[in-house]
MARKOLGU-237007 format. One record per residue (C-alpha): z, x, y; residue in one letter. Coordinates in Angstrom, 2 decimals, always signed. Layout:
BEGIN
> up, east, north, type
> Z, X, Y, a
...
This chain:
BEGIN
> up, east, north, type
> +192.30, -102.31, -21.79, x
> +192.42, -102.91, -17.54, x
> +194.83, -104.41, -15.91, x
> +195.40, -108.26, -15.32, x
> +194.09, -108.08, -11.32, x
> +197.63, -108.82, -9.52, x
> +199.42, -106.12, -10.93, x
> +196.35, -103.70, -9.47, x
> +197.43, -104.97, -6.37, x
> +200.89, -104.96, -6.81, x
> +200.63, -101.20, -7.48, x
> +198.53, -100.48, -4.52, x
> +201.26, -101.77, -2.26, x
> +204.11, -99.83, -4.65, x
> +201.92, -96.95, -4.26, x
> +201.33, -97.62, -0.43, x
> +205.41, -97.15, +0.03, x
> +205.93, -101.27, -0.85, x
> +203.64, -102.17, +2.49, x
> +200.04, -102.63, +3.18, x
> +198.32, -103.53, +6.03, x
> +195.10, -105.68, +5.94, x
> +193.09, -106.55, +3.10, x
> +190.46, -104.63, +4.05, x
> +192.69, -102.04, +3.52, x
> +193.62, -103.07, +0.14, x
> +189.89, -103.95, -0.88, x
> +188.45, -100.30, -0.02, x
> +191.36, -98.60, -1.60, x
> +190.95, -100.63, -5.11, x
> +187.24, -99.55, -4.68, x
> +188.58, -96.34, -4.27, x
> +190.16, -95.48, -6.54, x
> +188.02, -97.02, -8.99, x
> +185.73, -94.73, -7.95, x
> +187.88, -92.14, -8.89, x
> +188.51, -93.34, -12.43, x
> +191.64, -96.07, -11.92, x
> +190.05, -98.57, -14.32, x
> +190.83, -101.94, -12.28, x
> +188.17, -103.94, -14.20, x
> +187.22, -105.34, -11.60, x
> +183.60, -106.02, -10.48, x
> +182.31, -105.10, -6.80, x
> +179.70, -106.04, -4.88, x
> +178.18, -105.30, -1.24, x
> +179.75, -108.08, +1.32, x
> +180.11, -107.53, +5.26, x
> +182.92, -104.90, +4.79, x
> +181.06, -102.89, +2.38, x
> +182.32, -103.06, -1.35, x
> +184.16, -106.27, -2.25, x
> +185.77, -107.96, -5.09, x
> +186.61, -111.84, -4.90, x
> +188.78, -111.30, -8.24, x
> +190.80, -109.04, -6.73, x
> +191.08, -111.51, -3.42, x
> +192.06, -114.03, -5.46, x
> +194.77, -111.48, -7.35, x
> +196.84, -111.31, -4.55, x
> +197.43, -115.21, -4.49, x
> +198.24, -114.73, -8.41, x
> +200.25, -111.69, -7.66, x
> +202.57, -113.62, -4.67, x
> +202.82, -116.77, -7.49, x
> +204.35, -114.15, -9.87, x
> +206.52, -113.22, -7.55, x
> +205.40, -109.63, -7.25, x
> +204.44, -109.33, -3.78, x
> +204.36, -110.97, -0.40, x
> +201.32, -111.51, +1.96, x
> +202.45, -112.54, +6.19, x
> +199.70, -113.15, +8.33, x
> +199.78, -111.60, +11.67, x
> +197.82, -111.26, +15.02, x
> +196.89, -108.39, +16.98, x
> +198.00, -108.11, +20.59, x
> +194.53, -106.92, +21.81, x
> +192.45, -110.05, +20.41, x
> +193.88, -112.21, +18.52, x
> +192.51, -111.24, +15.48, x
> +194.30, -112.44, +12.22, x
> +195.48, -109.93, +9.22, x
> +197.35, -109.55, +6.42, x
> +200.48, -107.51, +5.61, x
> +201.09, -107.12, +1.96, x
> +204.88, -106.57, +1.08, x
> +205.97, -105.45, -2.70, x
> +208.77, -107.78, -4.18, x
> +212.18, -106.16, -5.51, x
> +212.78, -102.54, -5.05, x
> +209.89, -100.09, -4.85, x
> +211.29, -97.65, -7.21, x
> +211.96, -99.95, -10.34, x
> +208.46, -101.14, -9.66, x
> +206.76, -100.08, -13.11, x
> +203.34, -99.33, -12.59, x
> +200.21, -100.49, -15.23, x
> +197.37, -99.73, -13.23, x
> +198.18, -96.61, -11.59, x
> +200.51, -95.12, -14.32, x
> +199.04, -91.49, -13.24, x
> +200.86, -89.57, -10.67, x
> +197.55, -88.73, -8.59, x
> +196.51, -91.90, -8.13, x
> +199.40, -92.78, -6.18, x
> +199.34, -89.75, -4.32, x
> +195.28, -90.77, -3.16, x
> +197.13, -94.24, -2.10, x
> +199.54, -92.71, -0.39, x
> +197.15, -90.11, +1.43, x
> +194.61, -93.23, +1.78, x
> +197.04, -96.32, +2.83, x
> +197.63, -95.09, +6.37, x
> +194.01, -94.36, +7.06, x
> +192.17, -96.54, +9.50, x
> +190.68, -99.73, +8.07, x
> +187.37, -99.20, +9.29, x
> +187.33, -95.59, +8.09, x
> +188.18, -96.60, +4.68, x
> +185.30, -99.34, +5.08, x
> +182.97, -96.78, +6.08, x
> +183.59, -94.61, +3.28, x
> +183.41, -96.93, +1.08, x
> +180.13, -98.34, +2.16, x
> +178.62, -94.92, +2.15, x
> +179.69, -94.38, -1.22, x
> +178.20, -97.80, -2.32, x
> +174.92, -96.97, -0.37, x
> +174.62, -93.48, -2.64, x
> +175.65, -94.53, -5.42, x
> +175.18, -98.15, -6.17, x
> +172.26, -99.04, -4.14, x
> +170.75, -95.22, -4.52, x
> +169.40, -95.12, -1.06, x
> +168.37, -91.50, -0.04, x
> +168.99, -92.36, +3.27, x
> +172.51, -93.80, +3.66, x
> +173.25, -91.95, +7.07, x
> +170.84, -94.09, +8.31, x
> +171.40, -97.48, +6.03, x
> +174.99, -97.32, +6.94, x
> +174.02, -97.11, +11.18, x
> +171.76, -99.87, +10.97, x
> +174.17, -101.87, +8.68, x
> +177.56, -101.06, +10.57, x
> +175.92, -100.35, +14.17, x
> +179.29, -98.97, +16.59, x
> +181.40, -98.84, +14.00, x
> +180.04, -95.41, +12.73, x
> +180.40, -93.93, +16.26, x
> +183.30, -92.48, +18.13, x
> +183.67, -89.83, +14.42, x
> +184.56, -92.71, +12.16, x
> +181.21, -92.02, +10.31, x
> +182.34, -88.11, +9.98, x
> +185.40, -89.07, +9.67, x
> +184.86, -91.11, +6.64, x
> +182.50, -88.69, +5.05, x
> +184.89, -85.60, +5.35, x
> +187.20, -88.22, +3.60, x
> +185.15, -88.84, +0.83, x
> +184.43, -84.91, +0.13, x
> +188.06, -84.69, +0.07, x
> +188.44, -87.00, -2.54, x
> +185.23, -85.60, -3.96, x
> +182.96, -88.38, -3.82, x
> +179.23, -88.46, -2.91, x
> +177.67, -88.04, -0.40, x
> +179.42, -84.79, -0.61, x
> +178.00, -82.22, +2.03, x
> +175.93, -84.59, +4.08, x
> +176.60, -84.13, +7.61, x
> +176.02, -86.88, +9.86, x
């Protein structure tokens, strides 16, 4: 049986320490950890940020009607740009978890959740690329899809991420 959707995000933001910034953030971990055998039920598919889920978009207005979480809108300082910050109603440790009732799944959230957004996007996509869309070569898919954002070692970056949470491509070198 999965989860109803806002209580997989209410869990990534218990598991995240009760805050979560961005929902890109949010969307790459649920893809995640999917990945890695959470069991959302929910259904992805490839968008501008990589892997995306409109149920689970839609969740968090569920989840902040059921009075589980919170979700401010903010702006960064550099260029405006608007984002999200997801906060976890009530107190973080009576939160009882349903989707990730296993210990190291909110250990990869917590090792995940401060990780750059676009890293986590990256990942993701690469991932996707490999496994979903079964393209032999995703080093180069993913640079002609996400152009600058794989330079400056976000593309290694996200790649030595996913080996670490052993996920393909595992051992590809950009």
């Amino acid at each position: 049986m999965t989860p109803e959707s806002e209580y997989v995000v209410a869990d990534i933001v218990a598991a995240a320490g009760g805050r979560l910034v961005s929902r890109i953030r949010l969307q790459k971990l649920a893809y995640l950890l999917d990945q890695l055998g959470a069991k959302s039920g929910l259904r992805y598919v490839y968008h501008h940020y990589g892997p995306y889920s409109s149920h689970l978009d839609a969740a968090v207005f569920d989840a902040e009607e059921l009075g589980l979480l919170e979700e401010k809108d903010d702006r960064r300082e550099l260029d405006g740009a608007r984002y999200s910050i997801f906060g976890l109603k009530g107190d973080i440790a009576s939160h009882e978890f349903s989707y990730l009732h296993e210990d190291g799944l909110r250990r990869i959230v917590q090792r995940l959740a401060p990780v750059r957004a676009i890293v986590l996007e990256l990942a993701a996509t690469a991932h996707w690329l490999v496994v979903s869309e079964k393209i032999q070569d995703w080093a180069a898919a993913i640079i002609r899809r996400k152009g600058t954002k794989t330079s400056e070692g976000r593309l290694a970056e996200a790649i030595q991420l996913l080996a670490e949470l052993s996920l393909p491509p595992l051992g590809k070198q950009v």
